[in-house]
C-alpha positions in Angstrom: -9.7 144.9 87.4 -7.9 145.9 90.5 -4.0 147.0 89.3 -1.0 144.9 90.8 1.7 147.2 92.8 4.5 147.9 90.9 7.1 147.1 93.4 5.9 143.3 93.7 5.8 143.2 89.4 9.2 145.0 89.6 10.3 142.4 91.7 9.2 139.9 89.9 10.8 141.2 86.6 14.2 141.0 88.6 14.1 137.4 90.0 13.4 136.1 86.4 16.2 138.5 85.4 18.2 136.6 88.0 16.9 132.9 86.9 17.8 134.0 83.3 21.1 134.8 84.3 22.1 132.0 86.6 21.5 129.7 83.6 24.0 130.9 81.5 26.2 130.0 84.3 24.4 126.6 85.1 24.1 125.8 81.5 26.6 126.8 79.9 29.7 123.3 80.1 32.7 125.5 81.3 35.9 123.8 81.8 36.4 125.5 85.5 39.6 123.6 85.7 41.3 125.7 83.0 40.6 129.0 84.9 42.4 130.5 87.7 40.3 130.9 91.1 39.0 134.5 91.0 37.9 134.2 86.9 35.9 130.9 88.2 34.7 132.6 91.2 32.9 135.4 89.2 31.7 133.1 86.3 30.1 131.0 88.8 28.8 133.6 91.2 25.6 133.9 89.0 24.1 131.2 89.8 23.5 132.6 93.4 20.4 134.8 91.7 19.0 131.6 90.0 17.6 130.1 92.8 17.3 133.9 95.0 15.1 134.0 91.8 13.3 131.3 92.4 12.7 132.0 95.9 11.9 135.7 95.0 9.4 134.3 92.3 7.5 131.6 94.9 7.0 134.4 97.8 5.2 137.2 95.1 2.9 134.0 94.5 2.4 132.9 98.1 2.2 136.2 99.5 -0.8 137.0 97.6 -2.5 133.1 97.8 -2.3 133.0 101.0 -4.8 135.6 101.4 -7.1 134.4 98.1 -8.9 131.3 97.5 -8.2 128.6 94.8 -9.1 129.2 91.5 -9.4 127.2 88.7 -9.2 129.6 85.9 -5.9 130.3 87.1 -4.7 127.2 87.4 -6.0 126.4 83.5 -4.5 129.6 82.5 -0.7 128.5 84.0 -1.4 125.1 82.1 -2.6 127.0 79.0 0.2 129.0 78.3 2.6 126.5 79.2 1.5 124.0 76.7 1.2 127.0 74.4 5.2 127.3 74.4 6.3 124.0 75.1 4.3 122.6 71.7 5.0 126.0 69.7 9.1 125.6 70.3 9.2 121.9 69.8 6.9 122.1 66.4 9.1 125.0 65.2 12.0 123.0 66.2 10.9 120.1 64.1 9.3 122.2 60.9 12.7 123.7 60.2 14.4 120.8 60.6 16.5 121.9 64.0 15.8 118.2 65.3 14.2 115.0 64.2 10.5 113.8 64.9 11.2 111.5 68.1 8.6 109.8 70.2 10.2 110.7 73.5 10.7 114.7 72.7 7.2 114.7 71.7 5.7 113.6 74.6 7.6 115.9 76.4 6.5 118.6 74.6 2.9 117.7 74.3 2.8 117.0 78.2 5.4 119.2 79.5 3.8 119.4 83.8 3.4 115.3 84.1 6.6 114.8 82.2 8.5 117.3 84.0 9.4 119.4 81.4 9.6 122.3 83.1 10.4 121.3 86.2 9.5 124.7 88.2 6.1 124.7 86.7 5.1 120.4 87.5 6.1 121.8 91.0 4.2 125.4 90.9 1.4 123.4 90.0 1.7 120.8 92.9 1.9 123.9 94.9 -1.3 125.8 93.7 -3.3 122.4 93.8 -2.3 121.9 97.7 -3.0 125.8 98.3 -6.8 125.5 99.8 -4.8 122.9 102.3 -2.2 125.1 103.1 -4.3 128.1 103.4 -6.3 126.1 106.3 -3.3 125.3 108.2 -1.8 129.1 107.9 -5.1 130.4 108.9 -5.3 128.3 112.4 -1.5 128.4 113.2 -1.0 130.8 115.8 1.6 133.1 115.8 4.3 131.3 118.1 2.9 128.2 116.6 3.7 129.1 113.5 7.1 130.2 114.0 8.0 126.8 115.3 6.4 125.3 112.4 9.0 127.6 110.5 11.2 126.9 112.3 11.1 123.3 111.9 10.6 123.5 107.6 14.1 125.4 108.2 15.8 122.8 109.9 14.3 120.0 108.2 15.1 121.6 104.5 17.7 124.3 105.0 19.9 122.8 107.8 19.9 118.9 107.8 21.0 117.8 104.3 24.0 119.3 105.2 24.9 117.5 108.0 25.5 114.2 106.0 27.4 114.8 103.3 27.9 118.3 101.3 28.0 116.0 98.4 24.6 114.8 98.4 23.3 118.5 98.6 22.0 118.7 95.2 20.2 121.4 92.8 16.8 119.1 94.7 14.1 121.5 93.0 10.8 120.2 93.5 7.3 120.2 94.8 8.4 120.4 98.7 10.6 123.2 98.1 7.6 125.4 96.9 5.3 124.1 99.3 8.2 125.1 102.1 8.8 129.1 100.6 4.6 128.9 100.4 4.2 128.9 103.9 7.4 131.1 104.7 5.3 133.3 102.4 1.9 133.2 103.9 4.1 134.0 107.7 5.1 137.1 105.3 1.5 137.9 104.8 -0.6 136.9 107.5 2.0 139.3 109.9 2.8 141.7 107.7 3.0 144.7 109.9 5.9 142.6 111.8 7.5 143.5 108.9 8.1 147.4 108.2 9.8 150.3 106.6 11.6 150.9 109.8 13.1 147.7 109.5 14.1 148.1 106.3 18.0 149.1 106.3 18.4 145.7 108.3 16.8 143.5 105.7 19.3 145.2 103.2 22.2 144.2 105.6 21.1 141.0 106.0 20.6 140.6 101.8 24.4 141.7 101.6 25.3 139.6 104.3 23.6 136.3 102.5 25.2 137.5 99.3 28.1 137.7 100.8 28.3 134.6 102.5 27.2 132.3 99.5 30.0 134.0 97.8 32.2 133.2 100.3 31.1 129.8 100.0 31.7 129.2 96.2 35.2 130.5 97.4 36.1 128.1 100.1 34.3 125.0 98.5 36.4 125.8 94.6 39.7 125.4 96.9 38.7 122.1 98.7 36.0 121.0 96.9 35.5 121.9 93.5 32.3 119.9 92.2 30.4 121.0 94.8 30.9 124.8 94.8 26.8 125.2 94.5 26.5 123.7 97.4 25.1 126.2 99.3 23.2 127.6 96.4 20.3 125.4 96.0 16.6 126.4 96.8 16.8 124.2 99.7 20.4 126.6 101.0 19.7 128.8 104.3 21.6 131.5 103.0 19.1 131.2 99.7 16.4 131.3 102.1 17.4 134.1 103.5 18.4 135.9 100.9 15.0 135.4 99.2 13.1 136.6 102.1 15.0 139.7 102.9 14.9 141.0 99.2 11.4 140.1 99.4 10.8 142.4 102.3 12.9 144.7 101.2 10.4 145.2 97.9 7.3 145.1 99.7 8.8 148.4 101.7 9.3 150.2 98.9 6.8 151.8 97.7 6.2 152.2 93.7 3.0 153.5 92.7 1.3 152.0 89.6 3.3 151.6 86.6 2.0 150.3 83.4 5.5 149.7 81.7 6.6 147.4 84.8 3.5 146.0 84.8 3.0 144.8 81.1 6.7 143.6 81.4 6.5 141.6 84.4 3.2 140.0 82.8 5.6 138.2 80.7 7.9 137.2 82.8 6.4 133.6 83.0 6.9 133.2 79.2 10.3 134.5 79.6 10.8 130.9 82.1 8.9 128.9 79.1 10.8 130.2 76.2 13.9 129.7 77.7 13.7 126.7 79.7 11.7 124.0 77.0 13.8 120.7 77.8 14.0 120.2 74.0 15.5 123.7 73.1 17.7 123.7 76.2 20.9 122.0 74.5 20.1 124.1 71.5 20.3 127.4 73.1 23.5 127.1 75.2 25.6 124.5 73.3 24.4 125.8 69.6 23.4 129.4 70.2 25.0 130.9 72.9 28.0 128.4 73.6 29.5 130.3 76.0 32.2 128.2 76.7 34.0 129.2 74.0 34.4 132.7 75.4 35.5 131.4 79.0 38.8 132.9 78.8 37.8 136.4 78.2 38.2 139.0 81.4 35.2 139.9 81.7 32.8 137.0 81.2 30.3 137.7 84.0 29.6 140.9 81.8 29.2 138.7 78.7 26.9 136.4 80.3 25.0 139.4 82.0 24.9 140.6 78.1 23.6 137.1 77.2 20.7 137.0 79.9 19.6 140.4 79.0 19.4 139.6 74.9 17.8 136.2 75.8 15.2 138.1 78.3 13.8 141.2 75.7 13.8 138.4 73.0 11.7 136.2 74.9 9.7 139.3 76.2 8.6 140.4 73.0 7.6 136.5 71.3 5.4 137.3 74.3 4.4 140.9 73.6 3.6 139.5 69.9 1.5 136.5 70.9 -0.9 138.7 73.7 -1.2 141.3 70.7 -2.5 138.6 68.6 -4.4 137.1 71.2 -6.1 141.0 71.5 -7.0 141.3 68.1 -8.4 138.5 67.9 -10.7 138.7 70.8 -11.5 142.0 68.7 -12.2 140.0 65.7 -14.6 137.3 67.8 -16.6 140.4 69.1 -17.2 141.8 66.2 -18.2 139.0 64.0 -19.3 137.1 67.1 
C-alpha cells in the first residue's frame, strides 16, 4: 500500500482541529450582548477555522480524486463507518437512559446521509457520486478555459449572495459548495507546478491577509450588525475561499516525509467529525457537557474553548483508536479460525 504524505495528513489533522474548534464557538448559545466588543470579537473569531476547515478538508479530497477514478469500496467504506457512529452514539444514548426512544431520532440515526444527519457527509457523498462527471469536465477544460470556469463558480458562489442582502448570507453548507471547492481542487492538481515553493512566502501573505480581513469583518459587522457577524465566514465567503486555498498550497510546499504518528492520527480524523457532530448528541455535548456559556465572562475564553476542542478531539481520537484495534484483532481472529 502506497503511504500518504504526511504534510497532506498533517493538514488534514489541522482543519478538523479547526472544525472542532469553530463549534464550540458555533455551538455553544453565548449571550454576545452581555460582552464588551473585543471579548465578543475573540470568542467569535473561531469560527473563521470551521469553515477554513472545511475548505482545507474538501481540497485534500479533491486534489487526490481528481487524478483517481471512482471507487465504490470507498464510497461504502465512508457510508460504513458513518452509520457505524451515528447508530453506536444514539443506542448508547438511549441504553443509559440519556434520552427517550423516539421515532424521529431513530431514523436519523439509523439513516444519518438521506436524513441529513451529518450534513457535511450527505454532501461529501453527493460529491464523490458526481466525481467520474466532474473528472470528465476537469480533464477537457483547458487551461484558460478553466480559469474562466473558476472564475465564474467564484462570482456566482463567493461574490453574488452578497450583493442582495448580507442578511440572507447564511451558514448554506451543502452539496454545491463541495462540488465548487472540488473543481477549485482538481485546478490545484491538474497545474500543480503553477503552484510552487518559490511562491510560497506569498501564499502565507495572502493566508494572513484573509485571516485578517475575516477578522476585520466580525469587527465592523458586531458594531453595525450584530447577527450577522459570520457573514463573511461561510464556506460560500471569498475570503474563506481564499483562505482555504492558500493554506492548502502552502502544505503541499512543505515537504514532510512519511510519518506514521501523523498518519495513524489523521486516519481518524473523519471519526473525530462523526463523534462529535451526531445531530442527536449535538445538544448534549454543548448545552449538558461542555456548556460553555456559563464561562463566557472569563478573560480568556478563546483559550478555554481552544482547551475544549482539544479534550473533545484526543477523546474522539482514541474511541477511534479503540474501535480500529478491535476491528484488527478481529480480522486476526477470522484468519485464524477462518
Amino acid at each position: 500500500m502506497k503511504k500518504r504524505q504526511s504534510n497532506f495528513e498533517l493538514l488534514r489533522i489541522i482543519c478538523m482541529f479547526l472544525i472542532v474548534a469553530g463549534h464550540v464557538t458555533w455551538q455553544t448559545k453565548f449571550s454576545y450582548d452581555e460582552l464588551n466588543l473585543v471579548h465578543r470579537v475573540s470568542i467569535q473569531s473561531l469560527w473563521i477555522g470551521g469553515e477554513l476547515g472545511v475548505w482545507g478538508f474538501t481540497l485534500i479530497s479533491a486534489y487526490f480524486l481528481s487524478g483517481s477514478h471512482f471507487k465504490i469500496k470507498s464510497l461504502k467504506k465512508i457510508w460504513g463507518i458513518t452509520l457505524f457512529y451515528s447508530i453506536s452514539i444514539y443506542l448508547l444514548l438511549v441504553i443509559f437512559h440519556v434520552i427517550p426512544i423516539n421515532p424521529k431520532d431513530a431514523l436519523k440515526s439509523f439513516l444519518p446521509v438521506l436524513t441529513g444527519n451529518y450534513w457535511y457527509v450527505s454532501a461529501y457523498i453527493g460529491m464523490y457520486i458526481l466525481v467520474p462527471y466532474m473528472n470528465i469536465v476537469i480533464e477537457h477544460l483547458e487551461k484558460k478555459e478553466y480559469q474562466k470556469f473558476l472564475l465564474l463558480l467564484f462570482i456566482m458562489f463567493s461574490l453574488l449572495p452578497y450583493l442582495k442582502n448580507i442578511t440572507v448570507v447564511t451558514n448554506n453548507n451543502s452539496v454545491i459548495n463541495l462540488v465548487y471547492i472540488y473543481f477549485v481542487g482538481g485546478y490545484l492538481r491538474k497545474y500543480s507546478s503553477d503552484f510552487t515553493k518559490e511562491n510560497q512566502k506569498y501564499y502565507i501573505l495572502i493566508f494572513l491577509g484573509s485571516l485578517i480581513l475575516m477578522l476585520s469583518s466580525i469587527v465592523v459587522l458586531d458594531l453595525i450588525r450584530p447577527k450577522s457577524w459570520f457573514a463573511f465566514l461561510t464556506t460560500s465567503s471569498p475570503l474563506e475561499a481564499i483562505a482555504g486555498v492558500s493554506l492548502f498550497l502552502i502544505s503541499k510546499n512543505t515537504s514532510i516525509s512519511y510519518n506514521e504518528i501523523i498518519n495513524k492520527i489523521a486516519a481518524s480524523t473523519f471519526a473525530v467529525y462523526l463523534i462529535h457532530c451526531q445531530a442527536i448528541f449535538l445538544p448534549i455535548l454543548w448545552d449538558k457537557i461542555v456548556h460553555a456559556q456559563q464561562w463566557q465572562t472569563i478573560p480568556y475564553m478563546p483559550v478555554y474553548e481552544l482547551l475544549v476542542a482539544c479534550i473533545i478531539y484526543c477523546t474522539a481520537t482514541l474511541i477511534d483508536f479503540t474501535r480500529l484495534y478491535i476491528l484488527h484483532l478481529w480480522s486476526k481472529i477470522k484468519v485464524r479460525f477462518g
